[in-house]
N, C-alpha and C positions, 0 to 999 in steps of 0.2 A: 504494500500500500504506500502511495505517497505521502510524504513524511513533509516536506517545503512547500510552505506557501505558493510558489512557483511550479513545482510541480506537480498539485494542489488543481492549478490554473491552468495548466498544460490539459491536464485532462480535461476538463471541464472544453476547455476552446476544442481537443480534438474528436470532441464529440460532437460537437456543434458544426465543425469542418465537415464530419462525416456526413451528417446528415445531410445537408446543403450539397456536398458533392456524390453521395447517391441521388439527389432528388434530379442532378445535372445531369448523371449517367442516364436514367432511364428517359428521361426528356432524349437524349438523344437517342436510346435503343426506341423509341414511341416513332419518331422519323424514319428512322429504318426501316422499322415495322412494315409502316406505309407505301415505303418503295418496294419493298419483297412483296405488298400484298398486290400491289398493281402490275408489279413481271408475274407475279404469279396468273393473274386475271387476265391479261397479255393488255390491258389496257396501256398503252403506250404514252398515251398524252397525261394517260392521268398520271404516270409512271416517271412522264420526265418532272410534271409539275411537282410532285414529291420530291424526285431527284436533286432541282431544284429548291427548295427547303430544307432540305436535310443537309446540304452542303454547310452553310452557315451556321447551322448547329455544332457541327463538327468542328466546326474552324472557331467555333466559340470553346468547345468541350476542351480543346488546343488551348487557346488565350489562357482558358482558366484554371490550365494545369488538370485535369479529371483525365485528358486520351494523348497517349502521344501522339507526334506530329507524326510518325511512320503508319502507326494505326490509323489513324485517321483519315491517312492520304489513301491508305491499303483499301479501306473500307469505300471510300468515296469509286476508288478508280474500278474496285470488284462491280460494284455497284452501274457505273457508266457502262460498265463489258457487259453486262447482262440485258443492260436498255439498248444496245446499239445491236445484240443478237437477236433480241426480240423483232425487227425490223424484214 
């Protein structure tokens, strides 16, 4: 158990980190979702326009420290490969 004031404090902030940064995670797997649901339905337009959305989440999820930049790039470009097959 924490023993310092400080550490005390630490805990308490990396609870409140955690929470905040699952709540960022699943915002961005909710975007994903949406584009897997539209390749899946082969709806295309609705597929890019998700595409579209979910991009800037990512690149938020990035900013905010929650996905690396490699993830995130990986995830986006899997993601283009699947809309541009569906075609």
């Amino acid at each position: 158990m924490a023993n310092t004031p400080q550490a005390k404090k630490r805990i308490r902030r990396n609870q409140a980190r955690a929470e905040i940064n699952g709540a960022r995670v699943g915002r961005i797997r909710t975007f994903i979702k949406k584009v897997e649901a539209a390749l899946a339905s082969g709806d295309k337009e609705a597929a890019t326009a998700a595409l579209a959305a979910a991009q800037p989440e990512l690149a938020r999820g990035v900013a905010k420290g929650v996905l690396h930049k490699n993830t995130a790039s990986r995830k986006f470009s899997r993601l283009t490969k699947r809309l541009t097959a569906l075609a």
